[in-house]
C-alpha positions in Angstrom: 78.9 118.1 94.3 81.8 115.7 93.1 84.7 118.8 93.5 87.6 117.1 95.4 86.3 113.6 95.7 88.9 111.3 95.9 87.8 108.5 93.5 90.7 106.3 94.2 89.3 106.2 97.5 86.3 105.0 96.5 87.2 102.2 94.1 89.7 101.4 97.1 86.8 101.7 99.8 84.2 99.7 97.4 86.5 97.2 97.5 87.7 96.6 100.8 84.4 97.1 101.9 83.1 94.2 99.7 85.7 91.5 100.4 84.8 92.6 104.2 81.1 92.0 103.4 82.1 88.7 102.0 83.9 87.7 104.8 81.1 89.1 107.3 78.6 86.9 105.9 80.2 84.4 104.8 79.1 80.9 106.7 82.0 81.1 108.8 81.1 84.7 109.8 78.3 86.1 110.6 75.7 84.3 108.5 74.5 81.6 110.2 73.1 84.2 113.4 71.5 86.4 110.5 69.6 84.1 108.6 68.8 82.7 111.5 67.5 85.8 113.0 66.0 87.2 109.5 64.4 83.5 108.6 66.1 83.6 105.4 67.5 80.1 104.2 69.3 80.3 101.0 69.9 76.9 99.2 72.7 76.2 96.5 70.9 77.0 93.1 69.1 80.1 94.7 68.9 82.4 92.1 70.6 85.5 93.6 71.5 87.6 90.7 69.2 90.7 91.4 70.0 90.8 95.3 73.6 90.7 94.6 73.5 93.2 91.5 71.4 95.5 94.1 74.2 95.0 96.9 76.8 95.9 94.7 75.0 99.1 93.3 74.0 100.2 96.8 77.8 99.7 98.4 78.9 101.8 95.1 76.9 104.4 96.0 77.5 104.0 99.3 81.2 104.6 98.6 80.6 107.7 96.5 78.6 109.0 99.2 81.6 108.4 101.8 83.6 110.3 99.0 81.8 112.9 98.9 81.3 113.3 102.6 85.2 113.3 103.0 86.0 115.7 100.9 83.6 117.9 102.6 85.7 117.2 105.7 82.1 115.4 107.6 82.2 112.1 108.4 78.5 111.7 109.0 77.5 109.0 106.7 78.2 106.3 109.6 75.2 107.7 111.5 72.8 106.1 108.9 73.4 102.5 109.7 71.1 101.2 111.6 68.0 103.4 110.8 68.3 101.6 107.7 67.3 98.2 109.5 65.0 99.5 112.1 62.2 99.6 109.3 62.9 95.6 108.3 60.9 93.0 110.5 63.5 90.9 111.0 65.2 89.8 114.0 67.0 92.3 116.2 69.9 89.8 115.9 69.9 90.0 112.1 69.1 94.0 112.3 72.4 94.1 114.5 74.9 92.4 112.0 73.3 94.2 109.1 73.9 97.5 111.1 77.4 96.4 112.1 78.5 95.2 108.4 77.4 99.4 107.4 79.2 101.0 110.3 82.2 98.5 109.2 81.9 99.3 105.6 81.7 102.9 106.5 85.0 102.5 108.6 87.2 100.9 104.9 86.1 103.6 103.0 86.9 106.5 105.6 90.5 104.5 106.2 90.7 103.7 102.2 90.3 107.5 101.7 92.9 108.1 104.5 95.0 105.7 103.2 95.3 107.4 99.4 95.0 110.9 100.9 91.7 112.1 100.6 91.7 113.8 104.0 
């Protein structure tokens, strides 16, 4: 399953697409309109440990997955975005950014395994 995967590319992609993320939703991005729309109000002192722990382990595998899809030659896994939200109730704003911060994230790791030669 893992024959030819550039894993370069993925540590590259996981990364880019995480300092993206961080921008996205930082409070200067798109955060503000998400919470918003989700009704979710963090406050300093939040205890966030298992939500981001759970973030990182899902882009990791998300990056794998882009990795694995690449060196098949497919690049399907952009498809997936936002079926993953369309289950959530939260706001169809909030459902938007989330699907646009996967497609993004997608988009690094297909150009991170361009960029190091994976395709």
């Amino acid at each position: 399953m893992f024959a030819g995967v550039n894993w370069l590319g993925v540590g590259l992609g996981f990364v880019a697409a995480f300092v993206l993320g961080w921008l996205y939703y930082s409070p200067k991005g798109f955060y503000p309109i998400w919470s918003q729309s989700a009704g979710v109000r963090h406050e300093p002192g939040d205890p966030m440990g298992a939500s981001f722990g759970s973030l990182v382990l899902g882009l990791l595998l998300y990056a794998v997955f882009v990795g694995v899809m690449m060196a098949r030659g497919q690049l399907g896994p952009l498809v997936l975005g936002y079926s993953n939200n369309a289950f959530k109730k939260l706001g169809a704003v909030s459902r938007r950014v989330d699907a646009g911060s996967w497609g993004l994230s997608g988009v690094v790791m297909i150009l991170a395994q361009w960029l190091v030669g994976g395709a």
